[in-house]
C-alpha positions in Angstrom: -141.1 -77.3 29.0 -138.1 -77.6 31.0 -137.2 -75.6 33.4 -134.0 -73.0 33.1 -131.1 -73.4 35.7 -132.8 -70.4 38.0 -136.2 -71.9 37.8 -137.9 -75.2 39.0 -141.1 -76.8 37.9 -144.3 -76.8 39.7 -147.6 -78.1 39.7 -150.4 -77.2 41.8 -153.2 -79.5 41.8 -156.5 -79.9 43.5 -158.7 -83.0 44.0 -161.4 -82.2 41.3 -158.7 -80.2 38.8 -155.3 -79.3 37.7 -154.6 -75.4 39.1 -151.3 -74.2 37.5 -148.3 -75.7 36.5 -145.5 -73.8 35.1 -141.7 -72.9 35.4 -141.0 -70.5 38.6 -138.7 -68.9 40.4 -139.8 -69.0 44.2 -142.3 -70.5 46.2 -143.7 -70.0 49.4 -146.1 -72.5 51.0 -148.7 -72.6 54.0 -146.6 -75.5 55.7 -147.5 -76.8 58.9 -145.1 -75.5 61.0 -145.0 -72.3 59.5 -144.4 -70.5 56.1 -141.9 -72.3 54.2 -139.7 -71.2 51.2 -139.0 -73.2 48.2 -135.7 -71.9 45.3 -134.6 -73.8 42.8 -132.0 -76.9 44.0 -133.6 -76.3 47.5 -133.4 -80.1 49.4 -135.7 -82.5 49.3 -139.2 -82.2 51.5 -142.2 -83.7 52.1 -144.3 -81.8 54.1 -148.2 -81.3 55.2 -149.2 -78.0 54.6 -152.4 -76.3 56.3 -155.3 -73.8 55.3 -153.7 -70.5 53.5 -152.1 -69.0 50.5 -149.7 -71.0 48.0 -147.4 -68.2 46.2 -145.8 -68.8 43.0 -143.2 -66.5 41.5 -143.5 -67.1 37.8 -140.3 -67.0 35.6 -141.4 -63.9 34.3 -141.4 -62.2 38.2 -145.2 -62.4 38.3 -147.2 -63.6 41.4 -149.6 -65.7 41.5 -151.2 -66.5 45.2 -153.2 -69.6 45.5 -156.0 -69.9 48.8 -155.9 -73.9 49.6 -157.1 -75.8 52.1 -155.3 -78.7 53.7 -153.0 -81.2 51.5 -149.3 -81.6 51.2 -145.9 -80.9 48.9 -143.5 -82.3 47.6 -140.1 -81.4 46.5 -137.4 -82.8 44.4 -135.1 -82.9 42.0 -136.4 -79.4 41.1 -140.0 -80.5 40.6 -142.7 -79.1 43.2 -145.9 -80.5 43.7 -148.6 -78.8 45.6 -151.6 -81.3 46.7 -154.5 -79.9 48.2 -158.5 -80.8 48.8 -159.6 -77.0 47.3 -157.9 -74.2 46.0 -158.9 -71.0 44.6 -156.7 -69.0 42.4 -157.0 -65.7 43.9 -156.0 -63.5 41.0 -159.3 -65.1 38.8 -161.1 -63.9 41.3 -160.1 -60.6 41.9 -160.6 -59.7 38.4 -164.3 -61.1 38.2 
């Protein structure tokens, strides 16, 4: 599905499984030297991220936070990708 003109594709993926991919509207990542924002059209970046909470603002304004350990994104061309070792999707288990 393609993403809308406010909205940029992402992908969050772990070593042992895909974790959510889906068209969003913001962001915000666990980088390295600090907390870092992502829009849609942001610039390029490659970046190490450490130990925390990804955040995903879904096209339909819902958040979805994401505990991961270390790994890296990527962004371009209005396609993130979030690679990390673990992740946990915090909302599953909040509501088990």
């Amino acid at each position: 599905m393609p993403a809308s003109k406010n909205t940029m594709q992402v992908n969050i993926v772990a070593a042992d499984r895909p974790i959510w991919s889906g068209s969003a509207r913001s962001a915000t990542i666990p980088a390295t030297q600090g907390g870092m924002g992502i829009l849609p059209d942001h610039e390029p970046v490659l970046s190490l991220i450490q130990k925390g909470v990804v955040s995903v603002v879904g096209e339909d304004g819902q958040r979805s936070d994401f505990s991961v350990d270390e790994g890296f994104v990527s962004f371009d061309s209005n396609k993130l990708t979030v690679a990390v070792e673990h992740c946990t999707d915090d909302q599953a288990q909040a509501s088990r």
